[in-house]
VEXMI-704082 format. One line per 8 residues: number of its first residue (from 1); their letters; for each residue x, y, z of C-alpha. Coordinates in Angstrom, 3 decimals. Layout:
BEGIN
NUM	A	X:Y:Z  ...
# end
This chain:
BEGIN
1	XXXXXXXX	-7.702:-30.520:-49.357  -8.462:-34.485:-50.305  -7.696:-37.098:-48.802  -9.760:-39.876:-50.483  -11.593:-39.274:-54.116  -13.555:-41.991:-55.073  -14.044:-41.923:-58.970  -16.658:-44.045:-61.350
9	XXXXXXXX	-16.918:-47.133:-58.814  -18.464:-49.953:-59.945  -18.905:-53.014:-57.542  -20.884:-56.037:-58.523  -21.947:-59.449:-56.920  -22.188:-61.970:-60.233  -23.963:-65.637:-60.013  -24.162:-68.119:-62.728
17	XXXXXXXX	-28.391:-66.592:-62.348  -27.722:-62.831:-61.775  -25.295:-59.765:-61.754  -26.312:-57.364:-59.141  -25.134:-54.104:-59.144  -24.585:-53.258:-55.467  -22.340:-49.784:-56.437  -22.874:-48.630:-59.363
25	XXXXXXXX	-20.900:-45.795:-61.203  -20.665:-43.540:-58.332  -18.232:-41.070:-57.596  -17.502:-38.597:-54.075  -14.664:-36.748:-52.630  -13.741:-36.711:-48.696  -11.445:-33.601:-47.377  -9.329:-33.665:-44.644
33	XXXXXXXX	-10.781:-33.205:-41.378  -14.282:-33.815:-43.071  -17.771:-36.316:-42.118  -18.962:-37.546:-44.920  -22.495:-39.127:-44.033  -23.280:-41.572:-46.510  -27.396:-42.851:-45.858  -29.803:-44.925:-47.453
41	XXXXXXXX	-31.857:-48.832:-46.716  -30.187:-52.011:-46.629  -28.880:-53.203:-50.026  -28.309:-49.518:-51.375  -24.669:-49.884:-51.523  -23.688:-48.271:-48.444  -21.450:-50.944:-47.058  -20.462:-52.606:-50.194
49	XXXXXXXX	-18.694:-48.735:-50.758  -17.013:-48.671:-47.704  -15.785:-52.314:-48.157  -14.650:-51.663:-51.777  -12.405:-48.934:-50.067  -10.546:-51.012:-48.190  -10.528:-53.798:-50.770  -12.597:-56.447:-48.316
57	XXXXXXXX	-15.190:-57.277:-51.341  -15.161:-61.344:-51.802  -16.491:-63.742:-54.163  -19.018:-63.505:-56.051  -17.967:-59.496:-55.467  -16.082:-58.043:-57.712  -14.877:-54.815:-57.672  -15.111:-54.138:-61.852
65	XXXXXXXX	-14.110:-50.546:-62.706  -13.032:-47.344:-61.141  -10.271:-45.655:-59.189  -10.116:-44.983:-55.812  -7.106:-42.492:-55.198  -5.694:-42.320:-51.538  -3.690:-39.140:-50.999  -1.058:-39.577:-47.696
73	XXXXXXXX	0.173:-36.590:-46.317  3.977:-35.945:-47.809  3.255:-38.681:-50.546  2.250:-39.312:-54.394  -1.179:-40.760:-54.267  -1.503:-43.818:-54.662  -4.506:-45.312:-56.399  -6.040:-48.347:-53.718
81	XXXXXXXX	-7.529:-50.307:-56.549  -4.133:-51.279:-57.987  -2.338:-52.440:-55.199  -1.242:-56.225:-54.364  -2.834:-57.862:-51.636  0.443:-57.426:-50.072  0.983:-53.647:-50.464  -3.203:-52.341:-49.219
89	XXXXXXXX	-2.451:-54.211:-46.218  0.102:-51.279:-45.918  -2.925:-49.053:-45.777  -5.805:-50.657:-44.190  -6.201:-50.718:-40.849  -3.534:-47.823:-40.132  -4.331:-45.450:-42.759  -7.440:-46.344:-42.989
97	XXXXXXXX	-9.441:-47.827:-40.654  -13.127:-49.565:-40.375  -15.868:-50.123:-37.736  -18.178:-52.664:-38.439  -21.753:-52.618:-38.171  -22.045:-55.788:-35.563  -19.306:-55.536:-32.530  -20.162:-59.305:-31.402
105	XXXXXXXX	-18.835:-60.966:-34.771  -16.180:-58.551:-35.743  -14.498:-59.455:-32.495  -12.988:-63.078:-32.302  -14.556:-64.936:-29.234  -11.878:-66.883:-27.904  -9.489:-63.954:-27.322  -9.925:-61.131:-24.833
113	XXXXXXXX	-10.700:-58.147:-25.977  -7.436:-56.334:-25.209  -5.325:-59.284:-26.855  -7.546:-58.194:-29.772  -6.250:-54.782:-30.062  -3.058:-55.357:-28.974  -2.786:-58.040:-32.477  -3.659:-54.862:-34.365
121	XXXXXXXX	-0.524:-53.028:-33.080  1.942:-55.088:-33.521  0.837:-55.815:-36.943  1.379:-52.165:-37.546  3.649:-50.798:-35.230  7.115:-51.534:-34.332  6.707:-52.092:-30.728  7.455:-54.396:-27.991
129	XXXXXXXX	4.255:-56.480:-26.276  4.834:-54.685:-23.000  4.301:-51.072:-24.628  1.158:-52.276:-26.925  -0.505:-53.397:-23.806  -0.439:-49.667:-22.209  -1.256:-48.249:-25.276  -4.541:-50.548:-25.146
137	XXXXXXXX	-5.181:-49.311:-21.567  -4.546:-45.631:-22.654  -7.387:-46.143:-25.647  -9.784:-47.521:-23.316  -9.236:-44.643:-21.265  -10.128:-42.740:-24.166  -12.752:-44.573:-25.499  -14.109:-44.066:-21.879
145	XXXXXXXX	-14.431:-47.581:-21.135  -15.035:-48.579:-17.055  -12.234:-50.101:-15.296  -9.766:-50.861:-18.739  -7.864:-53.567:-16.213  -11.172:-55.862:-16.166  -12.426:-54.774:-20.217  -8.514:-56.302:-21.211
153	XXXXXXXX	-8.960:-58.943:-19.620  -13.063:-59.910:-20.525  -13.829:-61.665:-23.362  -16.656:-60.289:-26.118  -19.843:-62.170:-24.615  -19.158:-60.244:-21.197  -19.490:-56.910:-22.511  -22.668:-55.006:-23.480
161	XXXXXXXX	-23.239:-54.270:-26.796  -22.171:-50.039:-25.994  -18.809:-51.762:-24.648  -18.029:-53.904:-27.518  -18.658:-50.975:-29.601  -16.370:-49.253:-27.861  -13.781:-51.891:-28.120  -14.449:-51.883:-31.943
169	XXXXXXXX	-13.468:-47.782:-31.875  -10.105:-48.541:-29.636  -8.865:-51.237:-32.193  -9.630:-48.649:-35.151  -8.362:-45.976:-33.885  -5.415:-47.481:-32.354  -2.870:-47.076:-34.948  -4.142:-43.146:-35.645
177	XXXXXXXX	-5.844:-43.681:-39.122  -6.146:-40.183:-41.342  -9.470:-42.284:-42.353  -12.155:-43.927:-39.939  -15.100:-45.582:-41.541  -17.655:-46.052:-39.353  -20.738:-48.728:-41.017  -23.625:-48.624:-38.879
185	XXXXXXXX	-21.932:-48.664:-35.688  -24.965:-47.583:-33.520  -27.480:-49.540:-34.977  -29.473:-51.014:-32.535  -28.051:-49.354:-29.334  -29.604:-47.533:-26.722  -30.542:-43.742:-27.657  -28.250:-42.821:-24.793
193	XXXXXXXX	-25.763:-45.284:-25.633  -25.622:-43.931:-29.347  -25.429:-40.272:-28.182  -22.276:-41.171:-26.267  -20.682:-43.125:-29.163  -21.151:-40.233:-31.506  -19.537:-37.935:-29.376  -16.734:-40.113:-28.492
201	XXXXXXXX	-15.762:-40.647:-32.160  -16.002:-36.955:-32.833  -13.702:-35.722:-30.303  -11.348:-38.640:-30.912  -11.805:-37.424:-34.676  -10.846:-34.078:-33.929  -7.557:-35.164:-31.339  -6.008:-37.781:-34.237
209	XXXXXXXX	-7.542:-35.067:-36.836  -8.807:-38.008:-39.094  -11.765:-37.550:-41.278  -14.558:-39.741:-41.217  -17.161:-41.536:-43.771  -20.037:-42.256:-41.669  -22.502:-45.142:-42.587  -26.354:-45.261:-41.889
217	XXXXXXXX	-29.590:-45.501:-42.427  -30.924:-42.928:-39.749  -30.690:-39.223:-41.588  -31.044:-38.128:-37.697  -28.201:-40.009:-36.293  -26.039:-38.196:-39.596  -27.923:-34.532:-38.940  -25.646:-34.584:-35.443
225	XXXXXXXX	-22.011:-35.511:-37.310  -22.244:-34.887:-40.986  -20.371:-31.960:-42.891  -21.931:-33.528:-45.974  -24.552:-35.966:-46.893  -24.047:-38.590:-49.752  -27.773:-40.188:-50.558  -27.619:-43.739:-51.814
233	XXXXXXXX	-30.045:-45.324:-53.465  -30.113:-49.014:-55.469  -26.059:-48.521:-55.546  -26.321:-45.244:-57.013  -25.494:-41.833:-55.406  -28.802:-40.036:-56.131  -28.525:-37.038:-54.037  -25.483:-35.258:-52.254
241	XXXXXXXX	-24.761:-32.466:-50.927  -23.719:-30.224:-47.512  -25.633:-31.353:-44.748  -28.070:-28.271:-44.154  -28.811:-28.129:-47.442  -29.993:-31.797:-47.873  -32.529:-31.464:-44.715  -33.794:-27.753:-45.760
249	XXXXXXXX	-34.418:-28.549:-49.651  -34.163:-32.314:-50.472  -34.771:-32.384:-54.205  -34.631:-36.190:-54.913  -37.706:-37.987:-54.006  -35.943:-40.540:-52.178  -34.487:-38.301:-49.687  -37.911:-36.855:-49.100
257	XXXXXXXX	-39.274:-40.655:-48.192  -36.445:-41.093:-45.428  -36.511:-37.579:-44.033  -40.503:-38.057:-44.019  -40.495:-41.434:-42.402  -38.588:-40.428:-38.959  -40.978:-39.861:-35.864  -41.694:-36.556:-35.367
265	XXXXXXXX	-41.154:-35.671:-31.862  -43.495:-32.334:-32.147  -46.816:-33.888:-33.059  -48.449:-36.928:-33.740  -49.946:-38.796:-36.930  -52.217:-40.964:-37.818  -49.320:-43.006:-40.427  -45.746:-42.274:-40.711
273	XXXXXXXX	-45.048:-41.540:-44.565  -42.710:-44.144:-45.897  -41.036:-44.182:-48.871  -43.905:-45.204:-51.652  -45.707:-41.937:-50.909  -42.869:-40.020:-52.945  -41.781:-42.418:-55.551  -42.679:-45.747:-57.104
281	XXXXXXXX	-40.472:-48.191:-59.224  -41.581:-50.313:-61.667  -39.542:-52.863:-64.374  -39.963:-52.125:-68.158  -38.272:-54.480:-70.552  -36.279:-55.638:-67.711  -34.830:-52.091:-66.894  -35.941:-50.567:-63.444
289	XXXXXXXX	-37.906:-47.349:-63.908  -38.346:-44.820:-61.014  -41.457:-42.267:-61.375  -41.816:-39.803:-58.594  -44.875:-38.285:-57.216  -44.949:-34.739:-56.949  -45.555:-34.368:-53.202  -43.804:-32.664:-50.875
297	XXXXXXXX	-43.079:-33.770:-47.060  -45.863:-30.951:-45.564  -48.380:-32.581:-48.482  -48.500:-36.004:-47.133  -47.766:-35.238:-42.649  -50.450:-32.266:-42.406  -53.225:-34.543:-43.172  -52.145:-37.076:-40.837
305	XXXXXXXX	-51.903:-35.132:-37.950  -53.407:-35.587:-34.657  -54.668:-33.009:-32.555  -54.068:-33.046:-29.572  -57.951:-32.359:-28.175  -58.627:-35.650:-30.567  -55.534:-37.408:-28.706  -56.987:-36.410:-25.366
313	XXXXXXXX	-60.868:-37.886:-25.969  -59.517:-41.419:-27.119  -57.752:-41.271:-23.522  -60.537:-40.239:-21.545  -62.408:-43.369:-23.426  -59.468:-46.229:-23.015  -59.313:-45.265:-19.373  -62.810:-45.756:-18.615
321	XXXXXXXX	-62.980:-48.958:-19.012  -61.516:-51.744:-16.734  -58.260:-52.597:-16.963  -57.925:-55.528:-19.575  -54.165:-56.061:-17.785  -53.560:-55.877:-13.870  -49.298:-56.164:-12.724  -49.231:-55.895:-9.233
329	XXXXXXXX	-46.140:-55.990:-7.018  -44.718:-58.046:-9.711  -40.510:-58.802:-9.065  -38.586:-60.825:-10.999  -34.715:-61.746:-9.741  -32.040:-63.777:-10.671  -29.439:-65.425:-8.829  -26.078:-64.071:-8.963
337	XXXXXXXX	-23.723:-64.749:-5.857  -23.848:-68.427:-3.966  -22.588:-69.615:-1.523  -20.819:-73.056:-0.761  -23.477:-75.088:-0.181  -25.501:-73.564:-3.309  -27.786:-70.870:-1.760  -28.421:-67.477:-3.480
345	XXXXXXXX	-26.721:-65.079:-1.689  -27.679:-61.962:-3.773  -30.336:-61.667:-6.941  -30.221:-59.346:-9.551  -33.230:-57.443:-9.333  -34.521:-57.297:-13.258  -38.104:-56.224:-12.146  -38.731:-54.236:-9.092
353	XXXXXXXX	-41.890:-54.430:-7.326  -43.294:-53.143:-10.317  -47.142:-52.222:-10.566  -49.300:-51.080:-13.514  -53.083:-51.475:-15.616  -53.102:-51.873:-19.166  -56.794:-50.929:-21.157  -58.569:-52.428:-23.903
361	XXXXXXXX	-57.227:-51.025:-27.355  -54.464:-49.147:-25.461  -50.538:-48.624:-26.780  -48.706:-48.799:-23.173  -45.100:-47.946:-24.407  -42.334:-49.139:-22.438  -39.032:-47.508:-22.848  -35.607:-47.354:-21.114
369	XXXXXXXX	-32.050:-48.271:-21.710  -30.803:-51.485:-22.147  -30.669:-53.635:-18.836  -33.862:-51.767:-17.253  -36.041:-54.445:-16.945  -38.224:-53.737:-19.894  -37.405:-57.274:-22.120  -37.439:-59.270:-18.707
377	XXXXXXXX	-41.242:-57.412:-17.866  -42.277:-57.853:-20.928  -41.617:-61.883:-20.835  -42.476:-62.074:-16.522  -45.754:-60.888:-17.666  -46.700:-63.270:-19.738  -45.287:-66.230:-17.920  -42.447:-67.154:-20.366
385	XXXXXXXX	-39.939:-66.072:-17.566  -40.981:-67.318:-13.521  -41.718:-64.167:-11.534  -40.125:-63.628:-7.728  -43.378:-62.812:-6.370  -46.368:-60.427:-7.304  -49.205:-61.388:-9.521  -50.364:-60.795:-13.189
393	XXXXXXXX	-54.263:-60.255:-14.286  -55.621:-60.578:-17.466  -59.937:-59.933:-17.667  -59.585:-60.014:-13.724  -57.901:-63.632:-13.510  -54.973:-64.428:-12.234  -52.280:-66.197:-14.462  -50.170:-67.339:-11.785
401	XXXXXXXX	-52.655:-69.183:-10.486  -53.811:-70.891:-13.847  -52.457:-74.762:-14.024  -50.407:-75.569:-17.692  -53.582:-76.574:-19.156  -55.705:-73.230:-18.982  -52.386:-71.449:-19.226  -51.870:-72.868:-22.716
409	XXXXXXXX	-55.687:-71.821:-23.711  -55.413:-68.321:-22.639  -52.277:-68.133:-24.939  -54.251:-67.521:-28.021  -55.645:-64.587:-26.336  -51.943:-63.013:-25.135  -48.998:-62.888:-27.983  -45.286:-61.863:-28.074
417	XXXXXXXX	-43.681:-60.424:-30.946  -39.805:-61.238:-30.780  -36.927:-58.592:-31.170  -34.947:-60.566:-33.657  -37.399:-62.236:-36.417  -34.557:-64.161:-37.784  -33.477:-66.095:-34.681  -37.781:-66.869:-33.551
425	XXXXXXXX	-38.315:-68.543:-37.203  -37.028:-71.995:-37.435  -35.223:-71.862:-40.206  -36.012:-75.864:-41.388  -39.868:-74.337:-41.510  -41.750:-72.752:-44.619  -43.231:-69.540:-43.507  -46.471:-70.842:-44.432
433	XXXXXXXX	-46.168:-73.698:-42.014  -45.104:-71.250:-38.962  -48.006:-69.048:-39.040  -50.155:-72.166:-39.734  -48.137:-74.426:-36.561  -50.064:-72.292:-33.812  -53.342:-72.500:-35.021  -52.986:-75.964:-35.656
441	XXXXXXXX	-51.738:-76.555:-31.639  -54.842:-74.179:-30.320  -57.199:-76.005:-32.791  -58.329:-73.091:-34.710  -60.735:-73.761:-37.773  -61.800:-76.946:-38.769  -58.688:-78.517:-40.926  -54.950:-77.558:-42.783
449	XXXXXXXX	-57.159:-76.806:-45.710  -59.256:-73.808:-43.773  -55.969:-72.790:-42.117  -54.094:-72.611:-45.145  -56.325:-70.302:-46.676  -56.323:-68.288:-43.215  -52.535:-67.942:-43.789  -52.778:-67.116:-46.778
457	XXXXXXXX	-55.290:-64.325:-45.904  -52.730:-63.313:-42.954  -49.945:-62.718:-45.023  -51.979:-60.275:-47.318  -53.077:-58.362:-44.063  -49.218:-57.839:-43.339  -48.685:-56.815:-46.963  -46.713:-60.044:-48.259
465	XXXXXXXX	-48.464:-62.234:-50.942  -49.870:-65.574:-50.736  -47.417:-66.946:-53.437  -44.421:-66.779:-50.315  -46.499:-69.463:-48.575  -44.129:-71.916:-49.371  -40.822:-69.940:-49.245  -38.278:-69.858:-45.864
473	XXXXXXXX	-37.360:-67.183:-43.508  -33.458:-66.678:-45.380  -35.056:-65.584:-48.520  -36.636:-62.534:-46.708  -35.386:-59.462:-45.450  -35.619:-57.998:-41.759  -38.796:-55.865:-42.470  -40.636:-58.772:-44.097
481	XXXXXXXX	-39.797:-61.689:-41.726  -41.074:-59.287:-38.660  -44.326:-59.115:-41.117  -44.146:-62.963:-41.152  -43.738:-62.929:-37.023  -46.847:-60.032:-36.723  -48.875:-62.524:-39.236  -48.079:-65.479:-37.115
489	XXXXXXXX	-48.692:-63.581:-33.608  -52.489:-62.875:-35.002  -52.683:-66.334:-36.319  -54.487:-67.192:-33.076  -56.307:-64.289:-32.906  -54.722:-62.744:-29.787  -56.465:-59.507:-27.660  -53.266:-58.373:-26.062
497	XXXXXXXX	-49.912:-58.825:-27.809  -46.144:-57.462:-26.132  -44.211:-56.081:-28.675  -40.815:-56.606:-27.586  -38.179:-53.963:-30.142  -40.163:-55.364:-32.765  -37.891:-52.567:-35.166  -35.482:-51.305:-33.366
505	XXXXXXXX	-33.213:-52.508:-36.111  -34.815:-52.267:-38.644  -34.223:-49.261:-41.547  -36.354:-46.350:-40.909  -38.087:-46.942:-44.102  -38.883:-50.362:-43.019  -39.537:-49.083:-39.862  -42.309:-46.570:-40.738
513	XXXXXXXX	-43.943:-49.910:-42.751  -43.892:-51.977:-39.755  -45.465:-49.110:-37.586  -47.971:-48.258:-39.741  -49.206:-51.937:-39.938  -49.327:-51.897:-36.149  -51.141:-49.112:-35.823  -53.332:-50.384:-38.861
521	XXXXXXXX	-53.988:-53.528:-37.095  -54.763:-52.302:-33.712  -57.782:-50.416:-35.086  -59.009:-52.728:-37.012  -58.886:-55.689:-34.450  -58.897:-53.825:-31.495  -55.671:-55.104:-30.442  -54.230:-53.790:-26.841
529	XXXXXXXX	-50.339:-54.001:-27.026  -47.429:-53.188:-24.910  -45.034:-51.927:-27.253  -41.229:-52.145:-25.853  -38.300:-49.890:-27.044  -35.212:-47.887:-26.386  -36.391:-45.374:-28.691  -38.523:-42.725:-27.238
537	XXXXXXXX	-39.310:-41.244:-30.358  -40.764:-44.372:-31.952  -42.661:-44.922:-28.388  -44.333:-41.794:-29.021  -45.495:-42.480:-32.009  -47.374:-45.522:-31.460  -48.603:-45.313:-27.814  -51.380:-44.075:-25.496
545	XXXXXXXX	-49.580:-44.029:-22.898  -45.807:-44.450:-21.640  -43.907:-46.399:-18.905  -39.895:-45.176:-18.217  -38.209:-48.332:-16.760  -34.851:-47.674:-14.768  -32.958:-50.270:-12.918  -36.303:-52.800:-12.349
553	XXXXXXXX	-38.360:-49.709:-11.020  -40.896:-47.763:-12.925  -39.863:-43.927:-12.953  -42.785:-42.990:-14.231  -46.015:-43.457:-16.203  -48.196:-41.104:-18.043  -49.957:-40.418:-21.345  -47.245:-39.914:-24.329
561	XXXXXXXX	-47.488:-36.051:-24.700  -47.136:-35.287:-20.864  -44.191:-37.567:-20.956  -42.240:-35.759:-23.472  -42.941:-32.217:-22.748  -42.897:-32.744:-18.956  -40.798:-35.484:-17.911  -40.690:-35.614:-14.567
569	XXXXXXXX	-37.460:-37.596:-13.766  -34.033:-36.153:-14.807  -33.791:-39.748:-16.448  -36.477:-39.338:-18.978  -35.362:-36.037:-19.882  -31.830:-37.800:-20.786  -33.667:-40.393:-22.862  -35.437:-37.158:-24.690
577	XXXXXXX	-32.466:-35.211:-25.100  -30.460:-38.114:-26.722  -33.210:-38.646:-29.654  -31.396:-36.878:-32.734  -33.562:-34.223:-33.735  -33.451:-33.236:-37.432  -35.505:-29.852:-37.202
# end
């Protein structure tokens, strides 16, 4: 039976310069009781759908033809599109209700979270204060929150990002919606964390009996919800279909590249596919034409395999070398308790006597949920955070014991790449003038001139042209400004470089780019990283060997294929089993 038909939608963003077409023409059903899973990169439409639902498009959006046809239970059906401002506010937020895609802005920062939710009850309920604050308790109950008393009362910035999300699903679901549209909502989060936020909003789904239009780029996060799959691409639906069907038989070519570009968890490869194996786009008398290749996913993965006799010789050569990296012992705590007079009464214990080597062209992965250790590590190591006690080696020299001045040498040889590109680029810079700034500070080649054309040569190597020299980080996407970090990291031509979720939220289109060009550049320069993630799957892809963080202590280390067919800590295995599988 429908609840929601969405027919000949037409959404567009129009400047004084340009009319995008961010949804364009595109027409679904959702059932009762049914997950929709609606998938595809940033700027496909996804969100811009979802918002045109529940009329939230601003200027320069306009929504500019279509119906969208609501059908309550025991009512006429109402089309949403022709409502007053007034009369959808009937509608959204109790009949239909939306998660956004970022917990931390959606929820107002001066009010405690449970004020929050209870503001979205009264507005929709006719109930007293005193009743809307146990109904809040009761949802975070549900929503399986710890200790709902002390969540009420906290405000956004003292809740992880799994318990804001969590928050987010209370508030949505807390006037029992026949509709929940979820965008994104576990982008970014811990595989565990995600696991347990799927399965929360499917049982909740299945008590209020709502149906549910899931939004998101991952085709394996959808493979554990979806009835059906709606495949967007440039604001048109270019594939849809039930949910088997689309993984077993994809027909468009598009929906081959984002199926293709996942890590496999079952074998390795030499490149992930990514989107431009299966189809290219090109502009002809200003109209965009898409040409597809004629390749199929088992065309382009069987020649990139690894075997695993191959995967086993390059470790028996990394580990016979010395160690390029020694950590020994290392700790890293910070204060939490004090005491009258000042003094630390109890640390928290971020890195745990924590001991490892690291070899010469080696991928040492370093997973583990958020709050592990692995960020604060990755940072301790290289100085930018003060370690407790323990020491750091790099070519059999201390660091700890290096004064600023050879500290700030041996910093051309040892590199970080950030999590978030956007907030490690000054935005008042050129691009061009942040990869250039280091080598400028570490002297490198003779003048700007030389160094301009070495930045210019950098940005090609990262697959960005020269002519964006002069252009700033807000007039790139995600994927590209983490090309303009991994550009700027080898700037100073580094040997060792921590990669610290350098994609973890990032499409896996862009994803599969970024990986590639790691894995690119590591051979050709050979580069030793540390590569740092949540995401066992991507770990696997990229590294020698792995390193499962837990609480500040290592649980344990091996090479990547012994790791994920033997774990050897119940805590591993939970990291494996949470990785949506789409075989």
């Amino acid at each position: 039976m429908k609840l929601l038909e969405v027919k000949k939608l037409s959404t567009y963003f129009i400047t004084n310069q340009l009319t995008t077409k961010a949804v364009d023409n595109i027409s679904f059903t959702l059932n009762r009781g049914e997950t929709i899973g609606i998938v595809g990169e940033s700027g496909s439409g996804k969100s811009v759908t979802a918002l045109s639902i529940i009329r939230l498009i601003t200027s320069p959006g306009q929504i500019k033809s279509g119906e969208i046809i609501y059908y309550p239970k025991n009512e006429q059906p109402v089309d949403l599109l022709k409502l007053s401002e007034e009369e959808i506010r009937k509608y959204r937020g109790s009949e239909i209700a939306m998660i956004f895609q970022e917990p931390m802005t959606s929820l107002n920062p001066v009010f405690s979270c449970g004020n929050q939710v209870i503001e979205a009850i009264l507005l929709h309920q006719q109930v007293t204060k005193k009743i809307a604050r146990q109904q809040v308790l009761t949802l975070f109950e549900k929503v399986q929150l710890p200790d709902p008393e002390r969540i009420f009362r906290a405000y956004p910035h003292e809740l992880s990002g799994g318990q804001k999300q969590r928050v987010m699903i209370a508030m949505a679901m807390s006037c029992h919606p026949n509709i929940l549209i979820a965008d994104e909502p576990t982008t970014a989060l811990d595989v565990t964390v995600q696991k347990k936020i799927l399965d929360l909003m499917m049982n909740l789904k299945a008590e209020l009996d709502a149906s549910v239009l899931f939004i998101t780029h991952d085709l394996g996060v959808v493979s554990e919800i979806a009835d059906r799959v709606l495949v967007m691409y440039k604001g048109k639906i270019v594939e849809q279909g039930k949910m088997q069907d689309i993984f077993d038989a994809p027909q468009h070519p598009y929906t081959k590249g984002l199926l293709a570009c996942r890590p496999p968890l079952d074998y390795r490869l030499k490149r992930l596919p990514t989107i431009a194996d299966f189809m290219e786009e090109r502009m002809e008398n200003d109209e965009r034409i898409l040409t597809e290749k004629e390749q199929s996913i088992a065309n382009i993965i069987e020649p990139n395999k690894v075997s695993l006799t191959d995967f086993n010789q390059r470790q028996v050569k990394l580990q016979g070398q010395e160690p390029l990296f020694q950590v020994k012992n290392l700790k890293a705590y910070f204060p939490n308790k004090k005491n009258w007079f000042g003094q630390t009464k109890t640390y928290i214990k971020a890195v745990d006597d924590v001991s490892f080597e690291v070899y010469k062209g080696e991928t040492l992965g370093l997973v583990g949920e958020s709050g592990c250790g692995k960020t604060t590590l990755g940072r301790t190591i290289l100085k930018l955070i003060e370690a407790h006690s323990g020491d750091v080696f790099y070519k059999n020299q201390s660091l700890f014991e290096l004064d600023d001045t050879a500290l700030k040498d041996l910093r051309k040889d040892i590199q970080i790449i950030f999590q978030d590109p956007y907030s490690s680029l000054n935005p008042r810079k050129t691009i061009g003038s942040a990869i250039l700034e280091p080598m400028q500070v570490h002297g490198i080649l003779k003048n700007d001139k030389e160094r301009k054309a070495r930045v210019e040569e950098l940005l090609e190597i990262v697959a960005l042209d020269k002519k964006y020299y002069h252009r700033y980080p807000h007039e790139f996407s995600g994927g590209q400004r983490q090309r303009v970090c991994i550009a700027r990291a080898l700037s100073v031509n580094p040997k060792f470089i921590v990669c610290d979720e350098s994609v973890s939220a990032l499409d896996v289109s862009v994803q599969a780019q970024i990986l590639n060009l790691l894995i690119e550049l590591r051979e050709k320069y050979e580069l030793t990283y540390i590569f740092i993630s949540h995401d066992l799957s991507v770990v696997k892809l990229i590294s020698d060997r792995i390193m499962v963080m837990n609480e500040g202590k290592i649980e344990e280390i091996n090479d990547a294929e012994t790791i994920y067919k033997n774990p050897a800590t119940d805590y591993t295995q939970r990291l494996i089993d949470a990785i949506p599988n789409i075989t």
